[in-house]
C-alpha positions in Angstrom: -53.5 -38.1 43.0 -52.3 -41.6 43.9 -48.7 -42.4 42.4 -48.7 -45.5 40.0 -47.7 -48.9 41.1 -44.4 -49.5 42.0 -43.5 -45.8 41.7 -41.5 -44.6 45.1 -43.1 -41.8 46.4 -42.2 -39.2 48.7 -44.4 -36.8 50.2 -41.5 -33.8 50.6 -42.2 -32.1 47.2 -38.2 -30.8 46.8 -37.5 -34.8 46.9 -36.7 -36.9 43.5 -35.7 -40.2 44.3 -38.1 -42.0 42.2 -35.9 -40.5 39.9 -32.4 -40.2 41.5 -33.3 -43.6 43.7 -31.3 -41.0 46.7 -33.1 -39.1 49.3 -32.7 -35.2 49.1 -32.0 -35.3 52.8 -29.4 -38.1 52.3 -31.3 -40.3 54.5 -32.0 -43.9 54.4 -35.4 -44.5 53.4 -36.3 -47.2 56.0 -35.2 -44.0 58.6 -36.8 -40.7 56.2 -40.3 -40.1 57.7 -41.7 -38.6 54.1 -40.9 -42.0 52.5 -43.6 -44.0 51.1 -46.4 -40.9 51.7 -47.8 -39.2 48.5 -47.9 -35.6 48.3 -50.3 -33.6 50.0 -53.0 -32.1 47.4 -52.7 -28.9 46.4 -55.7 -27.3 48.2 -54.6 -28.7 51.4 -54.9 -25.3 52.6 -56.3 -24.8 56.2 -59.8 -23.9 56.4 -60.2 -20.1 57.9 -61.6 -20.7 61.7 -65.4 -20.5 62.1 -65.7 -19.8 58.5 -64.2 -16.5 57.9 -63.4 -15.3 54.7 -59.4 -15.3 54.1 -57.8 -12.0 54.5 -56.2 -11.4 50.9 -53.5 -8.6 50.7 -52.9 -7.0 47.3 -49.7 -5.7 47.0 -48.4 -3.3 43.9 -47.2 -4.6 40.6 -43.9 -2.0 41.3 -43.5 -2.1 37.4 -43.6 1.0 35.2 -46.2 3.2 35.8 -49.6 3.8 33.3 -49.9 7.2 32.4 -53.6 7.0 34.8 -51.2 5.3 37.4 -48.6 8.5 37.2 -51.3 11.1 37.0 -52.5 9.7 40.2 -49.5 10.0 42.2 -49.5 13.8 41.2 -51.8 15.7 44.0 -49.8 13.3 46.6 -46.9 15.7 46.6 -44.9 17.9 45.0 -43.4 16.5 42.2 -41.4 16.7 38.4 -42.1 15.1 34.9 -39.3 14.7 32.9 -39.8 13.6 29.1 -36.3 11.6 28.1 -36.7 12.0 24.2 -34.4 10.4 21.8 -34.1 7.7 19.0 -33.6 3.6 19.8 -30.0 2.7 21.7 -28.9 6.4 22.4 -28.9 5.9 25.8 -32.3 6.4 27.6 -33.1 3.3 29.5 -29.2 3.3 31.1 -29.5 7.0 31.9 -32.7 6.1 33.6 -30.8 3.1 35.6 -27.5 5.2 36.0 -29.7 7.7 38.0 -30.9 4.7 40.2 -27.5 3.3 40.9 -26.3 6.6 41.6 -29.0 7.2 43.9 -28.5 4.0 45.9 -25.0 4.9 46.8 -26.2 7.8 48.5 -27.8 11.5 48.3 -27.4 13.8 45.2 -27.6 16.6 47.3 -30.0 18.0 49.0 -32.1 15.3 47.5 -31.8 11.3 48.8 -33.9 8.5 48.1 -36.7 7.9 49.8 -38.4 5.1 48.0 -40.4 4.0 44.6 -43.5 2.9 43.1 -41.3 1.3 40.0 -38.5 -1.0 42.2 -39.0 -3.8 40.2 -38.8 -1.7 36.8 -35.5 -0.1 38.3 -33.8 -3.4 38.9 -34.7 -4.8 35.6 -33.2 -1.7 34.0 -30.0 -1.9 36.2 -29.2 -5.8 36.3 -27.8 -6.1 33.0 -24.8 -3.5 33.4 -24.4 -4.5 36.8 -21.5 -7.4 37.4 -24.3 -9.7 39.0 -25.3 -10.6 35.6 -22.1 -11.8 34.6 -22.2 -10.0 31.1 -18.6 -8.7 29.5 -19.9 -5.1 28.9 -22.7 -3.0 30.2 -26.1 -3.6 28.4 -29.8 -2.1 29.2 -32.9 -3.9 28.3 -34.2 -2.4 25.0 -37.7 -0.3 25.5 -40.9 -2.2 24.2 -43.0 0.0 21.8 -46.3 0.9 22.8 -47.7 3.5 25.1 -45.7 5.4 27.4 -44.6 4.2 30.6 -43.0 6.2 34.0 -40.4 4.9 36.2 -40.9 6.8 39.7 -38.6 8.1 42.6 -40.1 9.7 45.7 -36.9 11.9 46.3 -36.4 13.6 50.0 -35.4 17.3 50.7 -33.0 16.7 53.4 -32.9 20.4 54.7 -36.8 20.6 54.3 -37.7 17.3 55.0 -40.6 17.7 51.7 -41.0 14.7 49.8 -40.6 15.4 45.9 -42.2 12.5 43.3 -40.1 12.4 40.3 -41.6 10.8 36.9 -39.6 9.5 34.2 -41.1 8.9 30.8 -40.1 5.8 29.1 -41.1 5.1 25.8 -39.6 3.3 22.7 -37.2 5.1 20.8 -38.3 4.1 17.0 -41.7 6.0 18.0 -39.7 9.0 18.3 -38.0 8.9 15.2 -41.0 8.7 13.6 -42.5 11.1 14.9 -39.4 13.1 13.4 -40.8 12.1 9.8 -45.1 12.3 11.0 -45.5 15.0 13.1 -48.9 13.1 13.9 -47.2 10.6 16.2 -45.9 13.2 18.4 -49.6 14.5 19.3 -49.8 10.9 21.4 -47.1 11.7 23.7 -48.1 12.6 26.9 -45.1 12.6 28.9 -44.1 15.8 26.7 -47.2 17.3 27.2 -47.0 17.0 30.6 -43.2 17.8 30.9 -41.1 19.9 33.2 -38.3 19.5 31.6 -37.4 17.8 27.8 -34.9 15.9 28.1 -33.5 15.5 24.5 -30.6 12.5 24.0 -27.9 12.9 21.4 -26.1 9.6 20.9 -21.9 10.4 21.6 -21.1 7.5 19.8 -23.1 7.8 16.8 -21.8 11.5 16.4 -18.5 10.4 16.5 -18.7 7.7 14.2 -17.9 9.3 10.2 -20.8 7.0 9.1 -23.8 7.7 11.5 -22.7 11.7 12.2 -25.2 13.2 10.6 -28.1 11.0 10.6 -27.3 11.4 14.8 -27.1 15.2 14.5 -30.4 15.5 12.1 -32.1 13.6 13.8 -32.5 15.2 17.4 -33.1 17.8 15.4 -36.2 16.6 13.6 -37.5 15.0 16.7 -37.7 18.4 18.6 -38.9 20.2 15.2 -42.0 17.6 15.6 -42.5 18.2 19.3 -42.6 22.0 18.2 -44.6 21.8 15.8 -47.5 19.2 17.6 -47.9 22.1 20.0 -46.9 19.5 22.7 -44.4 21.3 24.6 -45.5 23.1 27.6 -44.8 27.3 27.2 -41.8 27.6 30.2 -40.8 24.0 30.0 -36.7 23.4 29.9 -34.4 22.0 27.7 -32.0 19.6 28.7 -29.3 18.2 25.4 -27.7 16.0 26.9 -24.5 14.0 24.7 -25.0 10.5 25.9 -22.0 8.3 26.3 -19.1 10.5 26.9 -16.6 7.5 27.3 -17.1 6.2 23.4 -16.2 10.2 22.3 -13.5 10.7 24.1 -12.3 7.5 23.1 -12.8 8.9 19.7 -10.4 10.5 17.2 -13.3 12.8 16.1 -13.7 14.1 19.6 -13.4 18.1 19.0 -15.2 17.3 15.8 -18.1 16.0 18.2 -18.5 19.2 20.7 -18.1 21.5 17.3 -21.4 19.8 15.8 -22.8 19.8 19.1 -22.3 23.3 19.5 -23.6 24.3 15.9 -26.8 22.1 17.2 -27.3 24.0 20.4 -26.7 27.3 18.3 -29.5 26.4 16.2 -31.7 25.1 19.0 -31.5 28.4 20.4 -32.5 30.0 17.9 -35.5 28.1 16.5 -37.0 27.4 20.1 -35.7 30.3 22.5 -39.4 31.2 22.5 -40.5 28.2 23.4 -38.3 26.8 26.4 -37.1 28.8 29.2 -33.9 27.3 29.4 -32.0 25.3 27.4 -28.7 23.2 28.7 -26.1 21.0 27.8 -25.4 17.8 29.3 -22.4 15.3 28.9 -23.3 11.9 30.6 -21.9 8.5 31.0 -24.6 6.3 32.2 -23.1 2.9 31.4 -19.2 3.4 30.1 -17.7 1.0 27.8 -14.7 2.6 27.9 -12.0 3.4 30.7 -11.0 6.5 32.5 -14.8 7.3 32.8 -16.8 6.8 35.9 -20.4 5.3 36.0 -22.8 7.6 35.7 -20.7 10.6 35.1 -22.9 13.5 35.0 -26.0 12.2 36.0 -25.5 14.1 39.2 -25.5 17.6 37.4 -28.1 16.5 35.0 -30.6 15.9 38.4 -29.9 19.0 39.2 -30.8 21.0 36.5 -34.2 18.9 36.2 -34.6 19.7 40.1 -32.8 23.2 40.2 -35.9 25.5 41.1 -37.6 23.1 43.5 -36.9 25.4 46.8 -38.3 24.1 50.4 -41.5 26.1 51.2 -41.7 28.1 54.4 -42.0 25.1 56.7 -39.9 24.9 59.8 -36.6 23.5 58.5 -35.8 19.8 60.2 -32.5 18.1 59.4 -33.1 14.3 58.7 -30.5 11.7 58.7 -31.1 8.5 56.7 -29.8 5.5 56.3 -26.8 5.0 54.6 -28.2 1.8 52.0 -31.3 2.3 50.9 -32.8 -1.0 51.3 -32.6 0.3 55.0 -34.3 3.3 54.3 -37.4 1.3 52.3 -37.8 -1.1 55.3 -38.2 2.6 57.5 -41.2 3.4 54.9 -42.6 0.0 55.5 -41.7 -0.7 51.7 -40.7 -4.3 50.7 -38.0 -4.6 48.1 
């Protein structure tokens, strides 16, 4: 499109000096050669050679899985669902990023990153409690409601050498809670269904607070009663409580008061749903502390473990692999763009 009369043009598109009247190069205009040319068009493309068709390369969305998209990865290896169950803000989406900053630092052993269908999920998680966003305190990006989502990690044996797919269900917390009050909801939720391990969140700071205490406390305890009583929870599936935000209750004057109600909850836990998990373990994590004397991610490392703990190698000869020590180095070895 021709430029009107008397308008400068330039045809380097990063130029503006029929605006700025000063050449982005900070050349003279008698001496820039772009002066005085128009842009090219738009579909100045080159034509392929001997009219081939262009080669078109589709490369993956790396957001959060579809349930179809997860269930697919499935037969590709060995591999772990993990349901992370609890209400809105106690802590699912940082526990989700803690375990991928943890991760990147190095292995949780015997298990190291290997790479990730969901990058671009994880980093969206991570970049608002990382110092690169320039935020005063650690914040996660609140989960959207609607259907359940995965975030993926393709974890490495490092004694076996086996890769192991690792699923993480993401979905809003409100639709938890109400399941709590409609046991209905609960029959939608596939990642429970489909679960390994449960993975049931108990907001620290809401059990700490005099106010919230025993909404937080009832609560976890409805949404599991509903989970029960759907007939969604796999027969041999574990139980993971894990106290979310360790740094706020400690911080707390109502700290013992918080591990005696967590202990009358586990108590009773045990005794309405011994039948139905084979496990059941308590947790104490601090994904994203707010408060000092607490590490990142404190925890997380145990809480891997337990969701991992049975996954032996199979009888395979035994090869020691060493990798990388970042792991943007090890996804350029899979041939995985960040």
């Amino acid at each position: 499109m021709n430029a009107p009369s008397g308008v400068i043009q330039c045809s380097n598109p990063d130029c503006k000096i029929a605006e700025t009247g000063t050449c982005v190069e900070g050349l003279d205009p008698s001496a820039c050669g772009n002066y005085g040319k128009p842009l090219p068009p738009l579909d100045d493309a080159p034509e392929a050679e001997d009219g081939a068709a262009r080669e078109m390369v589709s490369l993956p969305h790396a957001d959060r899985l579809t349930p179809d998209e997860a269930r697919d990865l499935l037969p590709r290896a060995r591999a772990r669902v993990i349901a992370i169950v609890g209400p809105h803000d106690s802590g699912k989406t940082s526990l989700i990023a803690g375990l991928y900053d943890q991760l990147q630092d190095g292995p949780i052993a015997p298990f190291a990153f290997r790479d990730s269908q969901t990058l671009h999920a994880f980093e969206k998680a991570c970049h608002d409690a990382r110092v690169a966003s320039q935020r005063g305190t650690p914040h996660s990006e609140r989960t959207k409601r609607g259907e359940v989502r995965f975030f993926h990690i393709a974890l490495l044996h490092q004694v076996a050498g086996e890769a192991l797919n690792l699923l993480l269900g993401d979905r809003a917390g409100e639709e938890y809670r109400e399941a709590g009050d409609d046991t209905t909801f609960a029959a939608e939720f596939v990642e429970v269904e489909r679960a390994d391990v449960v993975t049931l969140l108990v907001d620290g700071r809401r059990l700490a607070h005099d106010g919230h205490r025993h909404n937080a406390r009832e609560e976890m305890l409805l949404i599991l009663q509903a989970l029960n009583d759907a007939e969604i929870v796999p027969i041999g599936a574990r139980l993971a409580i894990v106290l979310t935000k360790i740094d706020a209750v400690r911080a707390s004057p109502n700290a013992k008061r918080v591990e005696a109600d967590l202990e009358t909850v586990v108590t009773r836990l045990n005794a309405h749903f011994t039948d139905r998990f084979a496990k059941i373990e308590v947790f104490r994590v601090a994904a994203s502390p707010t408060e000092p004397g607490v590490d990142r991610g404190a925890g997380i490392p145990e809480l891997l473990k337990f969701w991992l703990e049975d996954v032996s190698p199979t009888n395979q000869a035994q090869t020691s692999q060493v990798l990388p020590e970042r792991v943007i180095a090890r996804l350029a070895e899979v041939g995985v763009s960040p």
